[in-house]
N, C-alpha and C positions, 0 to 999 in steps of 0.2 A: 456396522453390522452388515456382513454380505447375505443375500439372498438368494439360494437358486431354487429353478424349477423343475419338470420333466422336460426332457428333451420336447422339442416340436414334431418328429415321426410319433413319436409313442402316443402324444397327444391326439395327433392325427389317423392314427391306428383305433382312437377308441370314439373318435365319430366314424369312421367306416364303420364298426360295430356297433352303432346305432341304426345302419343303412341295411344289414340283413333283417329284422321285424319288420321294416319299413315295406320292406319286399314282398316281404312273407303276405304282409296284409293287403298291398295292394296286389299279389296276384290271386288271392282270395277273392278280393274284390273285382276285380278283373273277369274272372272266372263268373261271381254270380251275375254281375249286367251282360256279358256276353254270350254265357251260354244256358246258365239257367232262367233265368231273368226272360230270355228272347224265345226261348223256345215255346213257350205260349203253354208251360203243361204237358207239352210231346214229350218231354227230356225228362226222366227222372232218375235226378240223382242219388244212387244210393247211401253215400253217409252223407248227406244235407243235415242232420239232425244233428252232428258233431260239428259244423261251423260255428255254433257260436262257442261252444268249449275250447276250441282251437283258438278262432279269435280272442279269447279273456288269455290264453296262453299267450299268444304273442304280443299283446298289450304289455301284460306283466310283464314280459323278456326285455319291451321299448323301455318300460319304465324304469326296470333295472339296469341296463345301457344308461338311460340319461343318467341315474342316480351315480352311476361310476363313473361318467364321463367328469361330471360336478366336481367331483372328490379327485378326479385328473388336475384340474384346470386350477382349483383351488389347492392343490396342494403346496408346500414349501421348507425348505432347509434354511435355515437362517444360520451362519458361523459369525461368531464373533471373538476378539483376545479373552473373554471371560467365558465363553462358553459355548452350546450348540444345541439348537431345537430344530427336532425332526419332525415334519407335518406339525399336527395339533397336539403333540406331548410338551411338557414342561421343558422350561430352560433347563438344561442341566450343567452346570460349572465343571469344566476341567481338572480339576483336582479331584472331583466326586467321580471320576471312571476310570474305574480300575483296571480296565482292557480291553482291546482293539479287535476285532477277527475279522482280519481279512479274508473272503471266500471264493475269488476267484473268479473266474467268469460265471456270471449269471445275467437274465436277460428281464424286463421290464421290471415287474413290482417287486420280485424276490432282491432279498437281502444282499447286500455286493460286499455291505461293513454292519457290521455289528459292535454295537458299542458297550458295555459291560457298565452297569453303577455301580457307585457301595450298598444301596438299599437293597440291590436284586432287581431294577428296571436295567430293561434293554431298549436301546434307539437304533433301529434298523434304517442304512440309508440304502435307497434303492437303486438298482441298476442302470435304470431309466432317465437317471439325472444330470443334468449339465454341469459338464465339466466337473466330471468325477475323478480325475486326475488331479487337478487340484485342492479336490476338499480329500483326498487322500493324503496328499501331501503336507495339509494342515490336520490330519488328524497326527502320521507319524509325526509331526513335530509336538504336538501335544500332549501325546500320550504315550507311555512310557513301556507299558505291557502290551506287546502288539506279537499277536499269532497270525502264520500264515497259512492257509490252507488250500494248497493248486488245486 
């Protein structure tokens, strides 16, 4: 059974996107030991009362970043001669999908292949993945109904 992942940019693209909150809060923080903080009371700011709403904002945003980053790092394609599991969905066997949609150029999480069951499940593989040329080339050999869509 082969396994791929996300590329390493895209990977890399989604801890920089952990690094804008990161900003965010330290120049908040910046801002109050420098300028409100020091000015002894002279200084008043006027929306200091929305810092902490802004701060639970950009928490939430850090937390959502890590939470995506996670689901980056962990995710996975597995191809095998019996079959192919996309991320955390079910094996699904080669004979159980009925067709292929290729969609052309698309970029990170969006869909690049589409893969069609008999139940009605779809296994979308994404853009972002390594060596998407050759699990292209084991899908066309695998599957027999194959749309192309530039």
């Amino acid at each position: 059974m082969e396994q791929f992942v996300y590329k390493g940019a895209y990977k890399f693209q989604g801890i920089m996107s952990c690094g804008y909150p990161v900003i965010a809060i330290g120049g908040i923080g910046a801002m109050y030991i420098f300028v409100i903080r020091d000015s002894g009371g002279m200084l008043d700011f006027e929306h200091k009362e929305f810092m902490p709403l802004i701060l639970i904002g950009l928490v939430g945003w850090l937390i959502y970043e890590i939470y995506s980053l996670s689901k980056r790092f962990s995710f996975k394609l597995r191809i095998s001669d019996d079959g192919i599991q996309v991320g955390d969905s079910g094996f699904c066997n080669w004979e159980k999908i009925t067709k292929a949609k290729f969609h052309g150029l698309q970029f990170g999480k969006d869909a690049v292949i589409t893969l069609y069951s008999e139940s009605g499940g779809t296994l979308e593989v994404p853009a972002a993945i390594d060596h998407l040329q050759y699990i292209q080339g084991i899908i066309e050999s695998k599957v027999d109904n194959i749309e192309r869509k530039e």
